[in-house]
N, C-alpha and C positions, 0 to 999 in steps of 0.2 A: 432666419435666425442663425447666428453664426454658435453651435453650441461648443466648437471648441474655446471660448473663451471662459464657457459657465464649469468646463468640466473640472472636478476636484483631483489634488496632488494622486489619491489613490489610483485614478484611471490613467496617471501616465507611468506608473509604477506596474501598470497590470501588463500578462504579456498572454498570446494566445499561448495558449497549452501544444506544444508541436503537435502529438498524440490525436489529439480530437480534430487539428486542424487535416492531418496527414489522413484521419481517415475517410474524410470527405473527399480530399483525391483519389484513394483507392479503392473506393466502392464498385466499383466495376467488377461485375460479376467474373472476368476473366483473369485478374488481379491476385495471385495467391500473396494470402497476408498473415506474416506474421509478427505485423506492429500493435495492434490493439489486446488490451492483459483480460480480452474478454474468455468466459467460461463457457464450456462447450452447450450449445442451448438445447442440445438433445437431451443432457440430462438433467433439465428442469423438471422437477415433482410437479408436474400441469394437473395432474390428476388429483391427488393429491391437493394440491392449490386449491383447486375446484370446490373440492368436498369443503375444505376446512372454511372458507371461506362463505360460502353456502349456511353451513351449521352455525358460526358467528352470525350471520347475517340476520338467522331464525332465533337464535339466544337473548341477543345481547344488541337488535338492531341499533338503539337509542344510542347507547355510548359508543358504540362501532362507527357513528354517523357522526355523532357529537365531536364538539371542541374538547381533545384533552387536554391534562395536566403536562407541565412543559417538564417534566424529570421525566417522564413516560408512563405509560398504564401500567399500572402495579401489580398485574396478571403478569406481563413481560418482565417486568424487573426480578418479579418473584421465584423467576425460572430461569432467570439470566446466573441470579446468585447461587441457587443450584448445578448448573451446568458449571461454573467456574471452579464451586469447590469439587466436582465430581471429575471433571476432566485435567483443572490446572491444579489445584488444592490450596487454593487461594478462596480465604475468606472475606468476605466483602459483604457489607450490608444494602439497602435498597435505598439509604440516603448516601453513600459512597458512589452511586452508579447515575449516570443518564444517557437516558436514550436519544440517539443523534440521528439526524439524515443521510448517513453512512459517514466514512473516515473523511470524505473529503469535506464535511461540514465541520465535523470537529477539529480538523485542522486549521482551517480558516479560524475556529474560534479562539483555538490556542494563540495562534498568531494576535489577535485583538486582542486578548486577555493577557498576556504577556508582554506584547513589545512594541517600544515604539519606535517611531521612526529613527535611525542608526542605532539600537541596540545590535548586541551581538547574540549572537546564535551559533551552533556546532552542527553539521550533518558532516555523515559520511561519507567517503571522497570517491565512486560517484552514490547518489540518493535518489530515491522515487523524486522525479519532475514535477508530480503533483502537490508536492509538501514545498519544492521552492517556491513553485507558483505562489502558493498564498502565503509563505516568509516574504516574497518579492512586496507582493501587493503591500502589507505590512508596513514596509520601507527597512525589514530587516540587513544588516549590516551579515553575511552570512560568511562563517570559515568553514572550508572543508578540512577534514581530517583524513590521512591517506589510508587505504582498506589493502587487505591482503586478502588469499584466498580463506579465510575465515571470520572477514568481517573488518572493521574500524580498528586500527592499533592504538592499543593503551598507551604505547610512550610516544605516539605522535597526537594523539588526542589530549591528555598531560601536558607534552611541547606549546600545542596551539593554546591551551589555557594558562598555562602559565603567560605565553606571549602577550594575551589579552590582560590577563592581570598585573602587567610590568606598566601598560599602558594608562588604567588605571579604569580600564573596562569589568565589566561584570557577565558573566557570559547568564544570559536567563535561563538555557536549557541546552540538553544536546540529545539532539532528535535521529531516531535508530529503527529499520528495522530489523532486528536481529534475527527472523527466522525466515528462510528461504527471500531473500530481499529483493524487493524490485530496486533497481534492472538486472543485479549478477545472480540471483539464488542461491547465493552463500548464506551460512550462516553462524553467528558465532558461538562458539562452543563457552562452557560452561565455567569454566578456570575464568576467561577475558570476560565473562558477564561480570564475575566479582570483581574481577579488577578493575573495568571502568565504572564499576557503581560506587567502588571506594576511592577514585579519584572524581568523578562528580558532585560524592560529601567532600571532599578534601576543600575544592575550591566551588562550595556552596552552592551547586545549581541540582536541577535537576534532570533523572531521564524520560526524556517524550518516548515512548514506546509505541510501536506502528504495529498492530500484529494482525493484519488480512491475511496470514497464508497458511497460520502456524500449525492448525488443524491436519493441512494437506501435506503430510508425511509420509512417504515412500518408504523408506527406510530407517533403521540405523533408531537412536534415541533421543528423546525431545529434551534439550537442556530448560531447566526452569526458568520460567520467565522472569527478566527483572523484575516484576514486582512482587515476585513470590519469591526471591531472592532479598529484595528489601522489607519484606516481613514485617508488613504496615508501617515503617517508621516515617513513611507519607516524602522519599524522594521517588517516587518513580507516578509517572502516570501512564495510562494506558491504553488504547485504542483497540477497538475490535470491530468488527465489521460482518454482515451476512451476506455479504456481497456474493465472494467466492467461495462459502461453503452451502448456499440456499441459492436464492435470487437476487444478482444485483439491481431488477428492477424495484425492487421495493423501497431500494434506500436506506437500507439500514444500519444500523451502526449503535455502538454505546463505549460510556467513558466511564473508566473507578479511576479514582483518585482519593488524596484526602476531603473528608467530608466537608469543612469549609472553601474549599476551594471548589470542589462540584457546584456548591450553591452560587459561589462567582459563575461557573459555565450557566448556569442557570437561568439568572439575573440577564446573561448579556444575548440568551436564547429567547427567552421573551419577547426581547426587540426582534431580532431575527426574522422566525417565522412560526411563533407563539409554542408550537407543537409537532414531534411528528406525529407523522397519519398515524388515527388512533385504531383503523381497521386493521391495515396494515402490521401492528404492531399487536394485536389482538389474536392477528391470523397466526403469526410469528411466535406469539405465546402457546397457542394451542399445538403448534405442527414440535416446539419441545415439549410439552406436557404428554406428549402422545410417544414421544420416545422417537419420531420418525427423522431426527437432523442426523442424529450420529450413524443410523444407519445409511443413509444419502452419502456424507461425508463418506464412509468406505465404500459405495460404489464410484463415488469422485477421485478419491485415491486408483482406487482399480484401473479406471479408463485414462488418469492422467501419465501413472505411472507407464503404462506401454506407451503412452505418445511420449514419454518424455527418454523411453528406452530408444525408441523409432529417431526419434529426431537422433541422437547421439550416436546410432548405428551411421544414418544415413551421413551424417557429419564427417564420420571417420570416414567413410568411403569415399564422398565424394570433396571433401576441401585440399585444398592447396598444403603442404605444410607447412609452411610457415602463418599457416591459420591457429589460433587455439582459442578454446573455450570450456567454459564451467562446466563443472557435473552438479546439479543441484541436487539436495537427498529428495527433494518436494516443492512443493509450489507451483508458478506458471511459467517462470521463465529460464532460458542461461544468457549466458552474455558470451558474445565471440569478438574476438580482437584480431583485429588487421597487422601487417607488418605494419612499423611505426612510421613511412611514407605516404601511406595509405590514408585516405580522408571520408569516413562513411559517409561522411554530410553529401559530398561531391557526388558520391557512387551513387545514390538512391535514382537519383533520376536516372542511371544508367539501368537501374536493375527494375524500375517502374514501366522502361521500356522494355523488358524481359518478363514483364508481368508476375514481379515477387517483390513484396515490399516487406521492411523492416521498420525499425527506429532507431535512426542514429544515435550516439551516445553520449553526444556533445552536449544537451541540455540536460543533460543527468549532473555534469557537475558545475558544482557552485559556483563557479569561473570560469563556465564553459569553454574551458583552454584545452580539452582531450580530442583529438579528432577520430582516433583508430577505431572506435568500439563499436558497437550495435548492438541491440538488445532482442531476442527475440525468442515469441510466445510458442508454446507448443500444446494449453490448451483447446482453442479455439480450430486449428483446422485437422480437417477429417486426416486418417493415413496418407491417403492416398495425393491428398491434397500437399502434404507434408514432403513427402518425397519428391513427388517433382516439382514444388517448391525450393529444396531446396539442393535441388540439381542447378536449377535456375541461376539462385544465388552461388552456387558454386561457380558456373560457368561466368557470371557476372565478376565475383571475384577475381578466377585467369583471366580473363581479356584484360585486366585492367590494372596486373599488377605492376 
């Protein structure tokens, strides 16, 4: 059976994700890596996990086991809308919200919910890899908008939309994440949140909001989140995820939005894959009811913040100068940038022979036209690991500039 003949337009539109492909090369225990935006798995609540899980188990086995409701179990919802108004002060009801398979399911669904094939879209100039993936899939038509050290510029995001609306395009959305962003860990301050939400009404679209990191704040002050900035008037949507502040293996995730438009996510999640796990999501209800996330989150902050000190010492000491890179206040990552000769793409396999790997920076954007950059995690490996890590990469860098 020849099945490339049967396969649909979506599958030549799809592309491997670099990230996931890169870490099946780098698996190699001798391998220091800091390409993958995984969490340090020491400080998983295993214990913790145990118990709560356990105690569902003995409550509530039937519906723990059971097929849920595809908005999510309304224990989780119930406590999701609590957390939001007590930590974001955004209020939201339990028909505003649903419960996802983490961000990267919900973004795959915005993509289907919104666009079709050549519509236009807005990311950031560069944006998480994993948000183009499922715009690509899509067949979205995608512009980047160029970013400075605090995020997407208002009058080149403005420039691109007007561009598009000279054309006689519609831009559907423009997709952000504003706090500690993958891949630079910038993020934008609170003056350009207003200003790009009131050029977003201007030329009728709306803001996709990605916010996995926003919790993990080192420092400094959390500017309010566009949606609590648009103050229900139903332009922003919003993305949250427990990936990186609990366990990414659970998968979880959830969307507020306007309440007719949720019931569209809704609708098109049915098909999908009917429900998230209702245990899961049970477990997740009980570990907030119990007050135990927010104190997790500041041992998460604790332990990130000194690797994120560690990486930046060890950076200054050991790079080239004509090296530079972000200070992020929080989150998993910074970004370091090469003299503009310099091709990361090229370099890796030099520095995989050095045993330190990275992620180049070139599928970060939308036109994969940047070659200098890299992105790299300071999560995920121990100090020690860290350091001559990224001695490695330092030395990788001289040999080869």
């Amino acid at each position: 059976m020849n099945y490339n003949k049967l396969f649909s337009q979506v599958v030549s539109r799809s592309k491997a994700s670099a990230i996931r492909e890169l870490l099946k090369v780098i698996a190699r225990p001798d391998i220091i890596s800091f390409a993958g935006g995984l969490p340090a798995p020491e400080l998983f609540p295993t214990h913790e996990i145990a118990n709560i899980m356990q105690d569902v188990l003995t409550k509530t086995p039937k519906q723990a086991l059971q097929y849920g409701t595809t908005e999510g179990q309304m224990e989780l919802r119930t406590e999701l809308v609590k957390l939001l108004k007590e930590t974001e002060n955004i209020d939201v009801t339990t028909d505003q919200m649903m419960v996802v398979s983490a961000s990267q399911q919900a973004l795959d669904m915005t993509a289907r919910l919104f666009v079709n094939p050549g519509d236009s879209i807005i990311t950031a100039c560069p944006t998480y890899l994993g948000a183009l993936q499922a715009f690509h899939v899509a067949g979205a038509d995608i512009t980047g908008a160029e970013s400075d050290a605090y995020g997407i510029l208002p009058e080149d995001l403005e420039a691109k939309l007007a561009a598009l609306k000279a054309q006689g395009k519609q831009c559907k959305f423009i997709y952000l994440v504003p706090d500690f962003q993958n891949p630079t860990g910038t993020t934008i301050p609170e003056d350009r949140r207003v200003q790009i939400l009131e050029i977003a009404q201007k030329y009728n679209t709306f803001i996709l909001e990605d916010s996995p990191y926003r919790q993990v704040r080192f420092e400094g002050t959390s500017p309010r989140t566009f949606y609590a900035l648009d103050n229900g008037r139903g332009n922003v949507i919003t993305m949250f995820t427990f990936s990186k502040v609990f366990v990414p293996g659970f998968r979880l995730g959830y969307i507020i939005g306007p309440e007719d438009v949720i019931r569209k996510y809704v609708i098109l999640k049915q098909a999908m894959d009917l429900c998230t796990s209702p245990i899961l999501q049970l477990a997740t209800g009980e570990y907030l009811r119990s007050g135990m996330l927010m104190q997790h989150v500041k041992e998460i902050i604790a332990a990130y913040r000194e690797k994120r000190d560690l990486m930046l010492e060890t950076l200054a000491k050991y790079m080239p100068k004509n090296v530079s890179w972000t200070r992020p206040e929080g989150g998993l990552f910074l970004w370091l940038t090469l003299p503009k000769h310099m091709n990361a793409t090229d370099l890796l396999p030099k520095a995989i022979e050095n045993k330190v790997a990275y992620v180049a920076g070139v599928d970060f954007y939308p036109q994969a036209d940047v070659f200098n950059d890299m992105r790299l995690n300071f999560s995920y490996p121990t100090k020690e690991q860290m350091v001559e890590g990224l001695k490695r990469l330092a030395q990788t860098i001289k040999d080869n500039l």
